[in-house]
NUFIKOL-436002 format. One record per residue: x, y, z of N, C-alpha, C in turn; residue number from 1; residue in one letter. Coordinates in pm, whole numbers, plus 32768, in hexadecimal, padded with zeros to 4 digits. Layout:
<nx X ny Y nz Z cax X cay Y caz Z cx X cy Y cz Z k NUM r a>;
...
This chain:
<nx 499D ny 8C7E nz E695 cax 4927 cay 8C2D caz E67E cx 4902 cy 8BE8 cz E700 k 1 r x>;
<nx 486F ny 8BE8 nz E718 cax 4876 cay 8B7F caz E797 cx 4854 cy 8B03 cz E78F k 2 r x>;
<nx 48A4 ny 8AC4 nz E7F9 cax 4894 cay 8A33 caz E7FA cx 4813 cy 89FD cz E825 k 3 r x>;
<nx 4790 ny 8A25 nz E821 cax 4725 cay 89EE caz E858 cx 46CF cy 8A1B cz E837 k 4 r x>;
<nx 4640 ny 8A08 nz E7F7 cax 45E6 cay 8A26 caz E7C7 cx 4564 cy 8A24 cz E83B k 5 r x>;
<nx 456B ny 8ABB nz E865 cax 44E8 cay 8AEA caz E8B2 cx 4467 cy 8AB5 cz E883 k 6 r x>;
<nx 444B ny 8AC0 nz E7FA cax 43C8 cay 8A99 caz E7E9 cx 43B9 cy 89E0 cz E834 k 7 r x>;
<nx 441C ny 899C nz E842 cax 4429 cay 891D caz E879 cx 43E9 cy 8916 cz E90C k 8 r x>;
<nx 4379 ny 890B nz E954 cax 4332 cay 892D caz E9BF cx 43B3 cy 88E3 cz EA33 k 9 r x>;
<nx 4394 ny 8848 nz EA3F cax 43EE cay 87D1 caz EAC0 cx 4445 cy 87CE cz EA61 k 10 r x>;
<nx 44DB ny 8781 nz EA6B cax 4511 cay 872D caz EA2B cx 4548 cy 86E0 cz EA97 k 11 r x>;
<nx 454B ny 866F nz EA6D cax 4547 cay 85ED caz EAB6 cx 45FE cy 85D4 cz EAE6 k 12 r x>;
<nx 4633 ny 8603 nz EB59 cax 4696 cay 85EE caz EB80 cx 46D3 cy 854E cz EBB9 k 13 r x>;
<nx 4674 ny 8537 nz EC1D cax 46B1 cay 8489 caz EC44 cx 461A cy 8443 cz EC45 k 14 r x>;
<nx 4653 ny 839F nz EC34 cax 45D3 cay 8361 caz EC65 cx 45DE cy 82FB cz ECE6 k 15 r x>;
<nx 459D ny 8307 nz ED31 cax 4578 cay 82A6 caz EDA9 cx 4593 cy 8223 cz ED50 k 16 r x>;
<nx 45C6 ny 81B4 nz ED76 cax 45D9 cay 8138 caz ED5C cx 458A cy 80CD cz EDA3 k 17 r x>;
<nx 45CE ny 80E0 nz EE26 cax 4550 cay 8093 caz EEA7 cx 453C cy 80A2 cz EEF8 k 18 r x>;
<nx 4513 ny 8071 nz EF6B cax 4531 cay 80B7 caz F00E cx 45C5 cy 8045 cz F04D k 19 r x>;
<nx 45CB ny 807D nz F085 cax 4635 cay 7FFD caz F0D1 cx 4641 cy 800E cz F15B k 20 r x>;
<nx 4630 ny 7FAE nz F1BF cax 4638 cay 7FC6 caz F232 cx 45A6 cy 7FA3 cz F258 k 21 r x>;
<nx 459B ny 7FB3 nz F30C cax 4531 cay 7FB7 caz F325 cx 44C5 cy 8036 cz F34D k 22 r x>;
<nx 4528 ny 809D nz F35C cax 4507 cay 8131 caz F3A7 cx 44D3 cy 8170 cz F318 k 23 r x>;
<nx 44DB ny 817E nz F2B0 cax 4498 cay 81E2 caz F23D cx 4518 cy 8204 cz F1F0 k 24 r x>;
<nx 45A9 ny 81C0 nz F1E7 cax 45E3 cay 81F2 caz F183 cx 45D0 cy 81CC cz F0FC k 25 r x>;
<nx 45F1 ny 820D nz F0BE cax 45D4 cay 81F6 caz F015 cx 467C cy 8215 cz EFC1 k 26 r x>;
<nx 4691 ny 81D1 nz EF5D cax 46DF cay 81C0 caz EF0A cx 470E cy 8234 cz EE83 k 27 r x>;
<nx 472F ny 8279 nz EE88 cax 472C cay 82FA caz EE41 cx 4769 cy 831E cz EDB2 k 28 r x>;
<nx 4760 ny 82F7 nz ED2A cax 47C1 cay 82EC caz ECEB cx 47DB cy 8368 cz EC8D k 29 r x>;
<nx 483B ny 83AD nz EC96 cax 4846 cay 844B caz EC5B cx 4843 cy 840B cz EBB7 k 30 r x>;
<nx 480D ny 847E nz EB7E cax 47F4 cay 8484 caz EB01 cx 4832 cy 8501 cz EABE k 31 r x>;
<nx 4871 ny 8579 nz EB14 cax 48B8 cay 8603 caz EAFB cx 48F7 cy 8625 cz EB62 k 32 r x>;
<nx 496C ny 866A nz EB4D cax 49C9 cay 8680 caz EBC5 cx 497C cy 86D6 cz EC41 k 33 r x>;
<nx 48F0 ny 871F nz EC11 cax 48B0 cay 8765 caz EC5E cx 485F cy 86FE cz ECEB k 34 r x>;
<nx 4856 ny 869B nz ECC8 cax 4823 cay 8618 caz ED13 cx 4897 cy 861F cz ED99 k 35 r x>;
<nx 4913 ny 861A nz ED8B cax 495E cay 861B caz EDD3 cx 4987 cy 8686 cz EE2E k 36 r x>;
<nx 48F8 ny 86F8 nz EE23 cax 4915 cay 8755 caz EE87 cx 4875 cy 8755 cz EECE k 37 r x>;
<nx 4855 ny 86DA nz EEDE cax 47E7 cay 86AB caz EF20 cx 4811 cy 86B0 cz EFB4 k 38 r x>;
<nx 47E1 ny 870B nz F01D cax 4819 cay 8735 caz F0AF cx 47A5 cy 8712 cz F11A k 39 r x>;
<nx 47D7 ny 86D4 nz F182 cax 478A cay 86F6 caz F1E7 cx 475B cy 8786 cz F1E0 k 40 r x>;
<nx 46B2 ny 8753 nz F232 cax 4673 cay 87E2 caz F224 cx 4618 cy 881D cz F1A5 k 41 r x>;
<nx 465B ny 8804 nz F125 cax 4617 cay 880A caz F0A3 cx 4599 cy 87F4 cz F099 k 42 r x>;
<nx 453B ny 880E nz F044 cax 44CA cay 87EB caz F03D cx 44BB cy 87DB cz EF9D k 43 r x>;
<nx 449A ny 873D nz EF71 cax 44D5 cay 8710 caz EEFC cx 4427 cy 8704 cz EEB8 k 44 r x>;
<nx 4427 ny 8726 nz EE12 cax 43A5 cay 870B caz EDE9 cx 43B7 cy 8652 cz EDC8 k 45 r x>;
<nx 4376 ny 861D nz EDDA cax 433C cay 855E caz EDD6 cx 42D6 cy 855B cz ED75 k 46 r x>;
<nx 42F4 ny 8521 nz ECE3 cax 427F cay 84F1 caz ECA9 cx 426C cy 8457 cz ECA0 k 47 r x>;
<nx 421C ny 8433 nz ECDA cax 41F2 cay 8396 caz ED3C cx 41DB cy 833A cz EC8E k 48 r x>;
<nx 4202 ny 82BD nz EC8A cax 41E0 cay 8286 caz EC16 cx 411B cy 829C cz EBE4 k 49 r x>;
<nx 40ED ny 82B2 nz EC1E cax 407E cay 82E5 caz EC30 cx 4041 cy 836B cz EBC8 k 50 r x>;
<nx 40D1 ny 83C1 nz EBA9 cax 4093 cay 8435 caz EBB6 cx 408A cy 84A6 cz EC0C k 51 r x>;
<nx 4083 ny 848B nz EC6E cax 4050 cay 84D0 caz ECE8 cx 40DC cy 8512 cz ED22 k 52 r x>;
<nx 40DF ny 85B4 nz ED3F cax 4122 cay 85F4 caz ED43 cx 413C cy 861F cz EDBC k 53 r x>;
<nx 41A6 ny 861D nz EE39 cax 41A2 cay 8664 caz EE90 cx 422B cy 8699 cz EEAC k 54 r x>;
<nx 421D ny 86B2 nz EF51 cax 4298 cay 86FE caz EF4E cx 42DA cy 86DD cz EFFA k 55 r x>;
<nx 4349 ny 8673 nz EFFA cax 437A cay 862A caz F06F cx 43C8 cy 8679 cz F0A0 k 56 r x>;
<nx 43FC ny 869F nz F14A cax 4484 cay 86C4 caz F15E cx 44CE cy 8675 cz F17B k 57 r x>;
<nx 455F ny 8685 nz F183 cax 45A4 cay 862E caz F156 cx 45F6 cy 8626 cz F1D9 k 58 r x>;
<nx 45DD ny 85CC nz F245 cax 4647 cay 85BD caz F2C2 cx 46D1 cy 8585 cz F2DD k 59 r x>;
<nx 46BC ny 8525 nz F264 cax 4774 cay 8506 caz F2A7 cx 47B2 cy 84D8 cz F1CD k 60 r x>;
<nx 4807 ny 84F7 nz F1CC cax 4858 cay 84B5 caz F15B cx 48E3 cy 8469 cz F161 k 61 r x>;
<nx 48EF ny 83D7 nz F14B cax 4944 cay 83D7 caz F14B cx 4973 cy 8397 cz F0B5 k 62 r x>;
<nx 4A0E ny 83C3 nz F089 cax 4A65 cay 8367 caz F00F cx 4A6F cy 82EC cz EFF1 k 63 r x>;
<nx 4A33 ny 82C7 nz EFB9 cax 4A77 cay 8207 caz EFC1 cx 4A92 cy 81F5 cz EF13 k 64 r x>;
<nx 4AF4 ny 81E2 nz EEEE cax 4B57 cay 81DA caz EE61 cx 4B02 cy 81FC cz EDF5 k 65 r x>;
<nx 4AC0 ny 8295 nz EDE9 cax 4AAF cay 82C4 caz ED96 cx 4A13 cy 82E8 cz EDA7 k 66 r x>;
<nx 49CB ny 826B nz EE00 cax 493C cay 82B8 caz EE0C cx 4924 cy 8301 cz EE90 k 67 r x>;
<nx 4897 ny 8318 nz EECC cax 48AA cay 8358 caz EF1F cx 4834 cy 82F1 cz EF77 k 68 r x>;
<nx 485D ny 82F0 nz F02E cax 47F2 cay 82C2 caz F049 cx 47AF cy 8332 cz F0CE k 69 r x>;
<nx 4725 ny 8339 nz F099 cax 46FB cay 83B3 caz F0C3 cx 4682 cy 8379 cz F12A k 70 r x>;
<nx 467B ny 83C8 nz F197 cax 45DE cay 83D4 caz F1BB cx 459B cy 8448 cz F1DD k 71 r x>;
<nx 4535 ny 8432 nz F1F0 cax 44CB cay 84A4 caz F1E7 cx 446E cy 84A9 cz F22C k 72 r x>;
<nx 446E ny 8538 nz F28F cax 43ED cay 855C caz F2D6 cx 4379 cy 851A cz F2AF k 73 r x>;
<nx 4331 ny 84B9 nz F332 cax 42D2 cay 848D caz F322 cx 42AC cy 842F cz F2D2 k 74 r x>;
<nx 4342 ny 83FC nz F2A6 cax 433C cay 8348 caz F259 cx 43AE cy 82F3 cz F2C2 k 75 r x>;
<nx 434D ny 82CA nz F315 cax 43D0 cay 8268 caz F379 cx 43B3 cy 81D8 cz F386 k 76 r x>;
<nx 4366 ny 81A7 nz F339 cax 4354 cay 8108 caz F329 cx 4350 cy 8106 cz F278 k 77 r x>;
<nx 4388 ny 807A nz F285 cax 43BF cay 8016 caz F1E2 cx 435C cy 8053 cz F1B3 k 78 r x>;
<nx 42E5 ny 800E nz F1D9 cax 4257 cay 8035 caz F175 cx 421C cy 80BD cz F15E k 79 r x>;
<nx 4255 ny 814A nz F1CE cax 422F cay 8191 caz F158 cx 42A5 cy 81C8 cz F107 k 80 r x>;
<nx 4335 ny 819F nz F10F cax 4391 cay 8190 caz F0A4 cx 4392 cy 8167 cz F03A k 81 r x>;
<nx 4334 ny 80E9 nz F032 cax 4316 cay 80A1 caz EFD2 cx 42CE cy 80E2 cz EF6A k 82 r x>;
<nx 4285 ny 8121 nz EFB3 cax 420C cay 8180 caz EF52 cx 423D cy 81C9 cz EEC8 k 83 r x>;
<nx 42E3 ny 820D nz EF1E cax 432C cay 827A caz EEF2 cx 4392 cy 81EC cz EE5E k 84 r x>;
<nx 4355 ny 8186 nz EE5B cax 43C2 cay 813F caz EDFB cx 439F cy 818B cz ED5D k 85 r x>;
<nx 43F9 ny 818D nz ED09 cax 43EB cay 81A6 caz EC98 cx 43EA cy 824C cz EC61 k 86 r x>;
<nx 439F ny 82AF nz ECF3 cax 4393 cay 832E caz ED02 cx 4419 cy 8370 cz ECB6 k 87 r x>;
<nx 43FB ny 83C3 nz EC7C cax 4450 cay 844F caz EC40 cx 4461 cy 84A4 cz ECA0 k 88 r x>;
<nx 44DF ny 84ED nz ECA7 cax 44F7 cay 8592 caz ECDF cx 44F5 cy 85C9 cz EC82 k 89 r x>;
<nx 44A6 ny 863A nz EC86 cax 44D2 cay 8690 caz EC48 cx 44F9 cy 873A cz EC52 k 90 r x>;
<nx 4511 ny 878B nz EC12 cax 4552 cay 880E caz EC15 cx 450F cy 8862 cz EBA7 k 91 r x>;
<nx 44CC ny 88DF nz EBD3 cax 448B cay 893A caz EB7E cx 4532 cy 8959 cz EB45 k 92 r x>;
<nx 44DE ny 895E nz EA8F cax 454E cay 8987 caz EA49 cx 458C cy 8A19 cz EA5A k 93 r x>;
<nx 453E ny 8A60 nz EAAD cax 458D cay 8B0C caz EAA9 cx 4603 cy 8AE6 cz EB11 k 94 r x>;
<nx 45E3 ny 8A47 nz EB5B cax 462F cay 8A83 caz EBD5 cx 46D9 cy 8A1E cz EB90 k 95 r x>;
<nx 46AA ny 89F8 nz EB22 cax 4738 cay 898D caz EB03 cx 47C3 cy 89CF cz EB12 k 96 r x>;
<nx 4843 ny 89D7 nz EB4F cax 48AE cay 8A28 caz EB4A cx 48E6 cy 8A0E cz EAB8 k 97 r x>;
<nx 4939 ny 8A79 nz EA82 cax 4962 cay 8A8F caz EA16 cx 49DA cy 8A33 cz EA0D k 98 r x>;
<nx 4A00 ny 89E3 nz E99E cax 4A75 cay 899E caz E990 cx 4ADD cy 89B5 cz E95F k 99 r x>;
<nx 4B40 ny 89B2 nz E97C cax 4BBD cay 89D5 caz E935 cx 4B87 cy 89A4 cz E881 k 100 r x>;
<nx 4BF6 ny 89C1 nz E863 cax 4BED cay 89DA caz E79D cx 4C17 cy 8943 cz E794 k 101 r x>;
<nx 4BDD ny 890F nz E727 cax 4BBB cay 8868 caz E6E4 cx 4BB4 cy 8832 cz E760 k 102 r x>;
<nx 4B13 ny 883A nz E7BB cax 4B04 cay 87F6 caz E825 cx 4A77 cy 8808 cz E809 k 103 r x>;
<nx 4A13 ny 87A1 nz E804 cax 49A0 cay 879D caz E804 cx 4933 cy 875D cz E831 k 104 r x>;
<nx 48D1 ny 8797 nz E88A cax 485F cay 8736 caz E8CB cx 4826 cy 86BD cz E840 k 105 r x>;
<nx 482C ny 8649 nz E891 cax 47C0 cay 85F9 caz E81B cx 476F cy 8617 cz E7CD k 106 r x>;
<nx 4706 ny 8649 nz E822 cax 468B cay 86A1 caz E7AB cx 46CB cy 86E9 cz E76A k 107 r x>;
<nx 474E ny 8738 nz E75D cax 4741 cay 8776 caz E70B cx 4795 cy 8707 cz E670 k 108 r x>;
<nx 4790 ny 86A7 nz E68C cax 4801 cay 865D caz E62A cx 4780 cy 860D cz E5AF k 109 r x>;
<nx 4713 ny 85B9 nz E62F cax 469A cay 8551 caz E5F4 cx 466A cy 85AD cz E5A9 k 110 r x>;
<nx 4659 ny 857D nz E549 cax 45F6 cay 85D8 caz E4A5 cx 4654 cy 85FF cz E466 k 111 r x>;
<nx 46DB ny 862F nz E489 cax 4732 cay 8647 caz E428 cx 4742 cy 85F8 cz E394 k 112 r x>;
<nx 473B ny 8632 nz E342 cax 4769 cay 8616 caz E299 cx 47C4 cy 860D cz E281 k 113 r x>;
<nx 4816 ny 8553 nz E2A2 cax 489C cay 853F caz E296 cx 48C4 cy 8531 cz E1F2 k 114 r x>;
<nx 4910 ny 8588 nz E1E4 cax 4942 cay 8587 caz E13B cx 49DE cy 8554 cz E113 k 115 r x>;
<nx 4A42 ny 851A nz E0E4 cax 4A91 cay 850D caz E0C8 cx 4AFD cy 858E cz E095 k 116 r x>;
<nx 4B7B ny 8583 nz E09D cax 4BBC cay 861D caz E076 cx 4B9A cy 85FB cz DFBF k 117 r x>;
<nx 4BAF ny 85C5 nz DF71 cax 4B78 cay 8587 caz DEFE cx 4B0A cy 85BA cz DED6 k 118 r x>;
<nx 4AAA ny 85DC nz DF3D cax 49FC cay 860E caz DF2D cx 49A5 cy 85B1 cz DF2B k 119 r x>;
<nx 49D0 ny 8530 nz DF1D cax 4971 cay 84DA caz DF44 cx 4913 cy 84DB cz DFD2 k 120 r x>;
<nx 4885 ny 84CC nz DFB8 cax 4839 cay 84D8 caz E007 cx 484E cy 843B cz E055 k 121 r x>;
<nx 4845 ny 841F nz E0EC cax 483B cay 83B6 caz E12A cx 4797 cy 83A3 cz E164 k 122 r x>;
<nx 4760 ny 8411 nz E195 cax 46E7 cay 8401 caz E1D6 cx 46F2 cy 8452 cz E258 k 123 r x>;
<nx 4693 ny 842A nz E2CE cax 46B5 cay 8468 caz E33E cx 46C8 cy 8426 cz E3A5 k 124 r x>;
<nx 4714 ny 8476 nz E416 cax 4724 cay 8443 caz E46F cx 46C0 cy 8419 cz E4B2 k 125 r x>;
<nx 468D ny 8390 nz E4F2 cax 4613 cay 8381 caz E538 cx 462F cy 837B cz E5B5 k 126 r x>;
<nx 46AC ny 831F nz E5FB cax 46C8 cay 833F caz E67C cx 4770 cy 8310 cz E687 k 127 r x>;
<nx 477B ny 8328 nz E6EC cax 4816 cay 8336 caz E73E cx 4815 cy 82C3 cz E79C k 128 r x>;
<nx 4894 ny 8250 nz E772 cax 48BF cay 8215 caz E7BB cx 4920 cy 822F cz E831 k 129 r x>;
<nx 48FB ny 8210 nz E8A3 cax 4978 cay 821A caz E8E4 cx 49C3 cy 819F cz E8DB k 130 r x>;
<nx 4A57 ny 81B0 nz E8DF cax 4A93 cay 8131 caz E922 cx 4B0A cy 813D cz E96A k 131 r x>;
<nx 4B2F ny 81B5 nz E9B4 cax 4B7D cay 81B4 caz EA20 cx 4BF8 cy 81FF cz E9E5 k 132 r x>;
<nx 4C15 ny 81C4 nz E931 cax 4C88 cay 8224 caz E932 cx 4C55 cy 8287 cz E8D9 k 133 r x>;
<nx 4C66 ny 82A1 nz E83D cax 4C1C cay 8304 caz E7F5 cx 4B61 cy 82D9 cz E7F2 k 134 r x>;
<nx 4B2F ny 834D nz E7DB cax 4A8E cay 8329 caz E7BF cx 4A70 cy 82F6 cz E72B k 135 r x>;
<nx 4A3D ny 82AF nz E709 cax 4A11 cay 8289 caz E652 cx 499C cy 82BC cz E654 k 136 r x>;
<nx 4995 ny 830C nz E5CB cax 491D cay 8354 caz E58A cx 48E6 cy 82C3 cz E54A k 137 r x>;
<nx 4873 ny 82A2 nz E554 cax 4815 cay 824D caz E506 cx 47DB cy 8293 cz E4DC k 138 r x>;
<nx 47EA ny 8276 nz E413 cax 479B cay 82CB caz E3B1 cx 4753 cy 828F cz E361 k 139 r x>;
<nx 46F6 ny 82B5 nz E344 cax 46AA cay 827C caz E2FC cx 468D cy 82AD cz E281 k 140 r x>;
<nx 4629 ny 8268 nz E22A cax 4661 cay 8297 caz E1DA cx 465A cy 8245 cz E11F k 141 r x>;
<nx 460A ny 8260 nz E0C7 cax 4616 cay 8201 caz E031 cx 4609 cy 8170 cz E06F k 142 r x>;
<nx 45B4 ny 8147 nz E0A4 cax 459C cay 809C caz E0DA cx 460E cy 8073 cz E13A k 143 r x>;
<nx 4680 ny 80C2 nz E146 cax 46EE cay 80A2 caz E174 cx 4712 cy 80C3 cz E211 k 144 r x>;
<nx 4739 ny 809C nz E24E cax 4795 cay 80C5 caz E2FB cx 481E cy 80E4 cz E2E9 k 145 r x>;
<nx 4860 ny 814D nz E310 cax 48D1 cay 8172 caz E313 cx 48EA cy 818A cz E39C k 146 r x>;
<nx 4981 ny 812A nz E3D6 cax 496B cay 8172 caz E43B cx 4A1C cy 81C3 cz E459 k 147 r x>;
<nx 4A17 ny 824F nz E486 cax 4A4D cay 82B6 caz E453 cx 4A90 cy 82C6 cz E4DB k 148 r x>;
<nx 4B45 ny 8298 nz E4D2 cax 4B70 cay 82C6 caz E57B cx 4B93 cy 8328 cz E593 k 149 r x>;
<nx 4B44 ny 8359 nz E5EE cax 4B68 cay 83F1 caz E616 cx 4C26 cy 8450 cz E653 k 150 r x>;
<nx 4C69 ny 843B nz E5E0 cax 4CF0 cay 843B caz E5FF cx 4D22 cy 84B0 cz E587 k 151 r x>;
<nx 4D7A ny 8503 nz E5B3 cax 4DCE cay 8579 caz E543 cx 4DF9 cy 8537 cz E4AC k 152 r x>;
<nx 4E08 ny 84BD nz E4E6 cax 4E0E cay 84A4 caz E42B cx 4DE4 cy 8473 cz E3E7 k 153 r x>;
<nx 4D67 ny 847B nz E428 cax 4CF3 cay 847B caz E3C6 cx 4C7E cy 84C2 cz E3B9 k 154 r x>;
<nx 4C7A ny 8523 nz E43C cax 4C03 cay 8593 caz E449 cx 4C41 cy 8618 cz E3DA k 155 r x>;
<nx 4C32 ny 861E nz E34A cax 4C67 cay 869F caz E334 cx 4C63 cy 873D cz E354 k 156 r x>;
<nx 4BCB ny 8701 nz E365 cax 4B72 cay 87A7 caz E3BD cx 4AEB cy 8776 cz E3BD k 157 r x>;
<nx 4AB3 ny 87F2 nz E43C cax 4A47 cay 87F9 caz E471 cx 4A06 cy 8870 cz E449 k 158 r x>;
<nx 499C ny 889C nz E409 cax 4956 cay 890C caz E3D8 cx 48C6 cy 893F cz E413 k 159 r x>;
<nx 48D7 ny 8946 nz E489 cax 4835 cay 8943 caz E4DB cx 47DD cy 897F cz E472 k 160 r x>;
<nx 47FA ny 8A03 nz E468 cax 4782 cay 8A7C caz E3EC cx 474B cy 8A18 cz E3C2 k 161 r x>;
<nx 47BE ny 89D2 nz E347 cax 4771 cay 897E caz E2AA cx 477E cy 8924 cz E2E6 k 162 r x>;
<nx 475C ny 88D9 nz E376 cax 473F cay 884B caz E372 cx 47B2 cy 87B4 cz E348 k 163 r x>;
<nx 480C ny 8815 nz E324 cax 4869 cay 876C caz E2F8 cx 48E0 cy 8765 cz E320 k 164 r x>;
<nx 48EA ny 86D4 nz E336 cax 49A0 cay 86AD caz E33C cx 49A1 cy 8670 cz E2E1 k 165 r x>;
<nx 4A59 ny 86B7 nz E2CB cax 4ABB cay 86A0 caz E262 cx 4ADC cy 85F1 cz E296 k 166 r x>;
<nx 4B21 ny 858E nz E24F cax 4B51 cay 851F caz E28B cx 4B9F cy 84FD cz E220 k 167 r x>;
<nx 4C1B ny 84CE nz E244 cax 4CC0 cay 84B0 caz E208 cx 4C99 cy 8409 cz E232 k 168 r x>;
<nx 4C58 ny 83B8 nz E1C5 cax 4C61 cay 8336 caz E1D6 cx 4CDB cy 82D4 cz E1D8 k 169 r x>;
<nx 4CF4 ny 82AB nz E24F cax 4D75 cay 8264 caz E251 cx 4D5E cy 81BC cz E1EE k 170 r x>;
<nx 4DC8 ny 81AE nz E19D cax 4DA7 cay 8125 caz E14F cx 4D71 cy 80B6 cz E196 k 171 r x>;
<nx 4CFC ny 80AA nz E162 cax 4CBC cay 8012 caz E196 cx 4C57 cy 8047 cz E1D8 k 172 r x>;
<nx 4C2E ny 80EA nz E1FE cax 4BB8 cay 80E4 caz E249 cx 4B21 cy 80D6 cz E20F k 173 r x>;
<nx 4B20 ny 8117 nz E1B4 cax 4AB0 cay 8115 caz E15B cx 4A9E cy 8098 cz E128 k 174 r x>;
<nx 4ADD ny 803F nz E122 cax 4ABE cay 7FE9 caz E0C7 cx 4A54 cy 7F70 cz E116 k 175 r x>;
């Protein structure tokens, strides 16, 4: 089965945070492990909070504890870094690399039909928290918020085809 849905045109890999510095660097925060093969040289698609779509190359990268700080051909002052605040990268979905087995891009998780092993319906996933150690599914859902930690004992399965995850509610989460 593949892990990525072609008909999906961009999908949104990292987002620009801010600029920092005075020369044009910007603040980079990965959103998929594919973010992290952001290279000098690259030529990255930018959708500007705007809307507005282009396409930067990418001159220097460096690591700083987990994000990335990048600059880019022909952005070498704060202000037009600044421009780039809030901006998306993104990645045509044909080009997403395939993931090992129970490994999945975000998009493919948000909309999911989280159900209980029981069959109880929860609602759907609307978005993905990060917080450094597992990710939490926030579901929504019957007037209600569930929020669902993304960990083996409680993810029972993932069903891309039919749209749903299984979930092994640990006592006290639902409630």
């Amino acid at each position: 089965m593949s892990k990525h849905n072609p008909a999906t045109a961009f999908i949104t890999i990292a987002r620009i945070i801010k600029e920092r510095g005075t020369r044009g660097e910007v603040i980079i925060h990965p959103l998929t492990g594919s973010a992290l093969r952001i290279a000098s040289g690259s030529d990255l698609q930018v959708r500007t909070k705007t809307n507005e779509r282009k396409t930067l190359k990418v001159c220097t990268v460096r690591d700083d504890r987990g994000s990335l700080l990048v600059t880019f051909h022909g952005i070498s002052t704060r202000e037009d870094a600044s421009a780039l605040r809030q901006a998306t990268i993104e990645l045509d979905g044909n080009e997403l690399p395939e993931l090992p087995e129970h490994e999945y891009y975000h998009h493919q998780i948000v909309g999911l039909t989280v159900i209980t092993a029981g069959g109880d319906e929860l609602g759907k996933i609307a978005e993905i928290m990060e917080t450094g150690g597992a990710d939490v599914y926030i579901v929504r859902g019957r007037g209600k918020e569930y929020l669902i930690p993304a960990i083996r004992d409680v993810i029972a399965g993932i069903d891309l085809s039919s749209g749903i995850m299984t979930v092994r509610p640990l006592q006290g989460l639902l409630d």
